[in-house]
N, C-alpha and C positions, 0 to 999 in steps of 0.2 A: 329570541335567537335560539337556534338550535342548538343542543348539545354534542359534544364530540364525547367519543365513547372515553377521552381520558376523563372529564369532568363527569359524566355519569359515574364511572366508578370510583371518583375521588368522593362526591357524594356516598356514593355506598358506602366506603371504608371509615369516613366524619361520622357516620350514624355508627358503625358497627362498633369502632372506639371507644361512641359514647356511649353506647350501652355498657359496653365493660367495662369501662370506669378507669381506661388508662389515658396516659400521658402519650402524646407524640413521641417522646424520648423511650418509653417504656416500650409501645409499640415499636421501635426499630428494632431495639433489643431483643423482643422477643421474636416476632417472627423472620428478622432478617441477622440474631445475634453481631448487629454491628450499629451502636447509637451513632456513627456517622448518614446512615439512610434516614435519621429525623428529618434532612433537608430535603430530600426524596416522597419524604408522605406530608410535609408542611405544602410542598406546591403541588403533590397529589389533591389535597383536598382543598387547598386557593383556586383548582381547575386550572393550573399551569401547564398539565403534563397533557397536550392532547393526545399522544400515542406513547403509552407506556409500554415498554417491555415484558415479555413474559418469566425475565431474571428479576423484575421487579411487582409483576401481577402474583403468580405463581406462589411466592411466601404468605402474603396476605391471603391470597382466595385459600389455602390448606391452614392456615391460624385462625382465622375467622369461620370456618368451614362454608363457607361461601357455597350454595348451591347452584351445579349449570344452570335451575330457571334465573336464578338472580344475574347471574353473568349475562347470558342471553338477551335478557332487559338491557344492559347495558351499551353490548354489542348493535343495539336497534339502532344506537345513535352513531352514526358515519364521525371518521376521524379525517377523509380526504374528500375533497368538494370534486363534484363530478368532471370539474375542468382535470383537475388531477387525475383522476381515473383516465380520463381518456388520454391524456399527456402520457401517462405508462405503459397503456395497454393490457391493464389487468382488470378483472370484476374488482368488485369493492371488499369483498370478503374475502378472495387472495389478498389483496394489498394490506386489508387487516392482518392477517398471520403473517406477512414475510414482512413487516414493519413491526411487528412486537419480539422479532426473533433478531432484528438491528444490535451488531453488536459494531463495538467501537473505542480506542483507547480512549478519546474523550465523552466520556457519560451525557454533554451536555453539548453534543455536537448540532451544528445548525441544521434549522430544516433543510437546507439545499443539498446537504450531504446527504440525508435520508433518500430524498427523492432521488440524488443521483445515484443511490444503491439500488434504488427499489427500478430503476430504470435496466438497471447491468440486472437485477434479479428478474426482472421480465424477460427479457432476452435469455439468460440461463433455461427460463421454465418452456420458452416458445420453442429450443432448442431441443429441451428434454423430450418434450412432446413430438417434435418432428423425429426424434432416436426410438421412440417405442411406436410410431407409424411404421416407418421403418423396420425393426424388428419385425410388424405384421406380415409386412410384403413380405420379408425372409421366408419364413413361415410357408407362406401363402403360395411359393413359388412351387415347390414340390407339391403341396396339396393341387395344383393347376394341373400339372403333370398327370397325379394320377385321374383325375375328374375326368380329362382330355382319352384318356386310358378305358377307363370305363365305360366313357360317350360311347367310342371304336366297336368296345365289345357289344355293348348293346347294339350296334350296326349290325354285329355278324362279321365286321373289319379285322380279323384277328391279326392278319398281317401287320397291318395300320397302329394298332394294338401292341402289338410286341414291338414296332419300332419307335413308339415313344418310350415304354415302358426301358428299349435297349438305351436310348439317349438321356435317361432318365438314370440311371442305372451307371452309366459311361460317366456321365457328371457326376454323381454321388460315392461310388464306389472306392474312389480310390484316397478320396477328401471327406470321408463320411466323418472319422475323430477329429479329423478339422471343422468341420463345418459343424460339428455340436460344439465341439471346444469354443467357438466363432458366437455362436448362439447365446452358449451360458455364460462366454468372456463378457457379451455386449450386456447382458442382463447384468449381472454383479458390478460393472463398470456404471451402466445407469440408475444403482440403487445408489451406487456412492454418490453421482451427481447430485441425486434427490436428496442422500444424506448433506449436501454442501447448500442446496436451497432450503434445508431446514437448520444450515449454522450448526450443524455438530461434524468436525473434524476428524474425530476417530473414527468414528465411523465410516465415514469416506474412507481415510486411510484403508480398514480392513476391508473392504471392497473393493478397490483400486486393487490390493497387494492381491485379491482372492481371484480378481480378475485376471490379471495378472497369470496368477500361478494356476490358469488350467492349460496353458501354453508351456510350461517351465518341463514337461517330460519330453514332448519330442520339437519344439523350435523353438528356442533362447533367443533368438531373434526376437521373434514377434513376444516374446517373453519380456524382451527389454523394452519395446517400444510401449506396450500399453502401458509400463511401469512409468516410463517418461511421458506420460498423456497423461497420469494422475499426478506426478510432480508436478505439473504446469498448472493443472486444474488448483491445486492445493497454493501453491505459489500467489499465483493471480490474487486468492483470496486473502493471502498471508500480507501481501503488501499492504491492504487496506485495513486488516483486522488486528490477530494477533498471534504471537509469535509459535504456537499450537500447532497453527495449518504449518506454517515454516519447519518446521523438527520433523513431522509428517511427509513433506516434501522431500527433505533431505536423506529420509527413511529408502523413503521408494526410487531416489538418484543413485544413493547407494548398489542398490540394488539391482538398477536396471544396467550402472557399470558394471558390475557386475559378470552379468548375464552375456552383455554384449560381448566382453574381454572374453569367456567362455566359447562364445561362438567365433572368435578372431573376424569381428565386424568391427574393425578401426575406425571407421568413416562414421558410422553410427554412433559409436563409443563416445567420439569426439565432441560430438553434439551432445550426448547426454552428459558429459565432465561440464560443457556450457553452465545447462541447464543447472546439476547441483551446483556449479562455483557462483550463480546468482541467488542460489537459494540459501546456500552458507554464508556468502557476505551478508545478507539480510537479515538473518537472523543474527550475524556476530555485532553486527550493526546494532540491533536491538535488546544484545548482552552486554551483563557489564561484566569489569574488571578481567581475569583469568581465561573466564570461560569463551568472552567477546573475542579475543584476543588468540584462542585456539580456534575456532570459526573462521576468522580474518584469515589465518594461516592456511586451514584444509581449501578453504577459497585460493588463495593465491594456487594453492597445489593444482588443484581443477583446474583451473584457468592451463597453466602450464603443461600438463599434460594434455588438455585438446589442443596446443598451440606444437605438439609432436608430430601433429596429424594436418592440422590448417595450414599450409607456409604460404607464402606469399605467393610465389607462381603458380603452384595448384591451385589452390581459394583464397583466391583475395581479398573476398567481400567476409568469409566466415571471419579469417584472419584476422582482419582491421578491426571484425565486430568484438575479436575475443580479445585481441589486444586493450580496447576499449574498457572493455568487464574485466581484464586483471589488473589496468590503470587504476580502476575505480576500488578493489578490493586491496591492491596498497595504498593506497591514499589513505585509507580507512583506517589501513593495519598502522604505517606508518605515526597517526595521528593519536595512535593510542600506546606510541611506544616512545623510550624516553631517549635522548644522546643520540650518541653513534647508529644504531640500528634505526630508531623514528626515519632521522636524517639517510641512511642508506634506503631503505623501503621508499622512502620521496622521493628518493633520485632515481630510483627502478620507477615510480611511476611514473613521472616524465616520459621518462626513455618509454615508456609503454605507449602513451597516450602520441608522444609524436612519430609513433611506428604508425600508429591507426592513423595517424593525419597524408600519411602518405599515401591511403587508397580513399579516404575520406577527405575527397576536396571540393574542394566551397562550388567552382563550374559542376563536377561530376554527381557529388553525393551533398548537398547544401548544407539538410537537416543534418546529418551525422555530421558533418565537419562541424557544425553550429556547436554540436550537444558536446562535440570532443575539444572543442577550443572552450566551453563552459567547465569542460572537466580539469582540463589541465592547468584554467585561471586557478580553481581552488586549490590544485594542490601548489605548483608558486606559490600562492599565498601563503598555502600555509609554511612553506619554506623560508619565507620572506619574514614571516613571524620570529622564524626559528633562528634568523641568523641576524647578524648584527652591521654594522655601520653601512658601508656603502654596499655591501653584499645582500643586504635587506632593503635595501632602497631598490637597487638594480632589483629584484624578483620580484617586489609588489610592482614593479613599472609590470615587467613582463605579465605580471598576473591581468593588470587592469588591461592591458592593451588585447590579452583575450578575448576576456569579460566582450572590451566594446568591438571585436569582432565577430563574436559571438550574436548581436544586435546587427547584424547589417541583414540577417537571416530571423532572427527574433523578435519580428515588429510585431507591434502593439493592437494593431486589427486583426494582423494572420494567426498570431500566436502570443496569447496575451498572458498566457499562466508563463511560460518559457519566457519571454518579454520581464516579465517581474522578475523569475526566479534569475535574468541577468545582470538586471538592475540593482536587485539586491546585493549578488555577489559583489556588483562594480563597487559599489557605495561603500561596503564594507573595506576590500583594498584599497581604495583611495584612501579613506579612513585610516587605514596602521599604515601608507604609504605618508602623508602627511603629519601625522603624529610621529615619525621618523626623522622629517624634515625639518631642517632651519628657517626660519626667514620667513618673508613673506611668499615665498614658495610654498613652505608647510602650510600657512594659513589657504593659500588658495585651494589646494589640494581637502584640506576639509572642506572648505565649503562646498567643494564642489561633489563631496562624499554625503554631505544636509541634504541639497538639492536631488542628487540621484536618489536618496532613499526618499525622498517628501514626493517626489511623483509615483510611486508605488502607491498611494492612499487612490488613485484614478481608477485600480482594479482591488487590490485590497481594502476592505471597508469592515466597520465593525460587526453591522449586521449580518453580514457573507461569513464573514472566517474573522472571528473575533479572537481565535487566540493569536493567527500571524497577522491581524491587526497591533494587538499588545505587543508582541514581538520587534514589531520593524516599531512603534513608538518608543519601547526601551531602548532601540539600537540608536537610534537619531538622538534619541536623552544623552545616552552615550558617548556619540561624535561629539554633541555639542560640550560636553563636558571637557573633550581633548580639547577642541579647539580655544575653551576659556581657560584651560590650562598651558598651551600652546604659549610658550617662549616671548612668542614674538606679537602676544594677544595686549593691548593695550588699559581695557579692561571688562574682564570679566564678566560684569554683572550681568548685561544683554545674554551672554551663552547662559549660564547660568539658571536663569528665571526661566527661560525657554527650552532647556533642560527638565526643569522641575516641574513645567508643565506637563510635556511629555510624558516623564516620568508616571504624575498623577493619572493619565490619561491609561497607561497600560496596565496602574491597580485598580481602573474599573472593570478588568476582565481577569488578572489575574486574581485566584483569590486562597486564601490560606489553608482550606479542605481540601479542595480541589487537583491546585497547583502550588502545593509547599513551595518546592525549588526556585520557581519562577518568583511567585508573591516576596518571598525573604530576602530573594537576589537584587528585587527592584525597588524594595522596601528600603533594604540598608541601603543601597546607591542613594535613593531620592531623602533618606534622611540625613546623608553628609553632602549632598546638595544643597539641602535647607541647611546645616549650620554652616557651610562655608557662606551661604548668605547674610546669614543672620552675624558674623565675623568680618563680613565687609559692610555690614549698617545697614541691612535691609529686615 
């Protein structure tokens, strides 16, 4: 069988170890100063890792002083089978570099996520490629001019001659600091790109912002847009990676409002407040405590200031979309704040979410009505959490009844990720809706919260996306645990056991290096699962 280039170099580093006479453990330490990467160079050299990274190549080829011919060797052996190649669209030695530079908050992410990067990073490079053609023509257009210019005079055409040269002259003349500003903008704009196909962040940044600022002395206009062309670009990436490219995005929003408020272009302005208030919930999203919480807030701010400029009679569609995006960024804020204010920020986002329902409707606009009846289930919900007797009953109703309007648009052929991500939410509301409930009302209400989260396993699987496999297995552990606890449960034992299954089933993924929070959160559950069995005689 042929080797992939991770197992050839896990061989190299097995030999190079044993020469020097360390330890796997020893080895982390030294060249990566973290004995958590021993599990890192154990399945390096089992031939686990067929495309390693170069945040993981790089310490060892400079520790070992690894020579490019020995690399080289390694590189001979293909990491992606030629079906793959052509499935991407890249030669094999691009898809080697832009696969080793794979970054991701899970280390251990599945192959399907790789390929679906390296898919978005082909299109990135086809893109870049088509921008520095481009470029050429730029170029090429004046050099045409003068060529046609010369042709003339060589004729003896001087007339002929000077009237290209005058049209030539007419066009350039008055746009000439334009048109190099234009030039050197596109250039520094496409170094950043290529800074983003190589996964370094800053760098884009400083290229986006340089681009940027050759416009910033005489049109602030166009000063603010390129700055909003590199927030998006930076954003895009931030969703998927990490929170780097987002701080960087939020740099260049800054900025482009900036620029635009300078130039009293409102209309533009408004769009860029969009842009950073999704770039600031994302990242407030992905902070904790204080800091998440000042994020959530400048978001909500964004949001509300382009909503000065979008009204409903003027732009409706902007409107509804921005009402939307500040539903979503108090939902957020709300959830991370305690009493009185949680509960008032909830209640603005409602009021948000069913303003956008007013231009997003189910005949008119389907998908958006869909995604906004999915957004305003969660936050009921989580209202419904918040509050107590029949007040919280009445809001998980409302929540679910989203949820499963949300699905009349969300089906399972047309749209099967948004199809789960509804399902899930449903299962969940039913779930604290029923665990609310008396009676055998409550018990039907779980099961029917079992049931919507067990048909998720038809798209989610372990091998695809193995941690929200774990995930939705813990959550069903979960239910079944209300509903064996559930008032009106006769006994027990059945939820219970089948809990503990579950349970078992999502510490095969989660695991204690990796995913501390997750592994201890489902660890303690699944061990008072076991003794409340072992306390009823099992």
């Amino acid at each position: 069988m042929t080797k992939t280039f991770g197992q050839a170099f896990g061989e190299l580093i097995l030999r190079k170890r044993g020469e020097s006479g360390l330890t796997q453990k020893e080895l982390a330490i030294a060249a990566f100063d973290d004995e958590t990467k021993v599990r890192r160079i154990i399945e390096l050299e089992l031939g686990q890792v067929a495309r390693p990274q170069i945040k993981t190549i790089d310490p060892l080829v400079a520790y070992f002083g690894i020579t490019p011919e020995e690399l080289a060797t390694c590189r001979a052996n293909p990491s992606f089978t030629p079906q793959e190649t052509e499935a991407i669209g890249l030669t094999r030695e691009l898809l080697e570099n832009l696969a080793q530079r794979f970054e991701h908050t899970n280390p251990d992410a599945p192959e399907a996520e790789l390929i679906a990067h390296l898919k978005d990073k082909a299109k990135d490079w086809k893109a870049l490629k088509e921008k520095l053609a481009d470029l050429e023509t730029t170029k090429a257009s004046l050099a045409n001019q003068t060529a046609a210019a010369e042709a003339a005079i060589e004729r003896g055409d001087f007339d002929e001659a000077d009237a290209i040269l005058e049209a030539a002259e007419d066009l350039h003349a008055d746009t000439e600091l334009r048109a190099a500003s234009e030039v050197q903008s596109k250039l520094r704009f496409t170094r950043g790109e290529a800074a983003l196909l190589k996964g370094d962040p800053d760098k884009a940044f400083d290229r986006f912002e340089a681009a940027a600022a050759c416009f910033d002395p005489f049109d602030l206009e166009r000063a603010a847009a390129v700055r909003d062309h590199g927030l998006q670009k930076l954003y895009t990436e931030g969703l998927k990676y990490s929170g780097s490219y987002l701080s960087h995005a939020i740099a260049l929003g800054e900025k482009a409002v900036a620029r635009a408020t300078e130039a009293k272009s409102s209309a533009a302005c408004a769009g860029y407040q969009n842009n950073l208030g999704l770039a600031l919930q994302n990242l407030g999203i992905r902070s904790e405590g204080d800091a998440g919480k000042t994020l959530l807030a400048r978001s909500v701010t964004a949001h509300e200031s382009a909503l000065a400029v979008y009204t409903k009679d003027a732009m409706p569609l902007e409107w509804a979309m921005t009402q939307n995006n500040l539903g979503n960024a108090l939902a957020n804020q709300g959830v991370r704040s305690e009493s009185d204010l949680g509960n008032a920020l909830l209640a603005r986002s409602v009021t948000a979410f069913q303003a956008a329902l007013q231009v997003h409707t189910k005949d008119a606009m389907p998908v958006d009505w869909a995604m906004t009846q999915n957004n305003l289930g969660n936050t009921l919900k989580e209202q419904g959490i918040r509050s107590e007797n029949e007040a919280s009953k009445t809001l998980l109703a409302r929540s679910a009844t989203a949820f499963e309007a949300s699905l009349i648009v969300y089906t399972k052929d047309a749209m099967p990720l948004d199809w789960a991500m509804a399902h899930y939410n449903l299962g969940n509301s039913l779930g604290e809706q029923g665990y609310r409930t008396d009676g055998a009302k409550g018990l039907t209400l779980l099961t029917r919260a079992v049931k919507t989260l067990e048909m998720l396993f038809a798209i989610v699987t372990k091998d695809a996306i193995p941690v929200r496999w774990a995930t939705l297995q813990s959550n069903i552990g979960a239910t079944l645990i209300q509903r064996a606890n559930h008032p009106a449960t006769d006994d027990p034992k059945p939820d219970l056991t089948l809990a503990l299954a579950h349970l078992d089933q999502a510490l095969t993924v989660f695991d204690p290096k990796h995913m501390p929070y997750n592994y201890q959160k489902c660890k303690t559950t699944r061990d008072q699962v076991a003794a409340a069995l072992a306390a009823l005689g099992e």
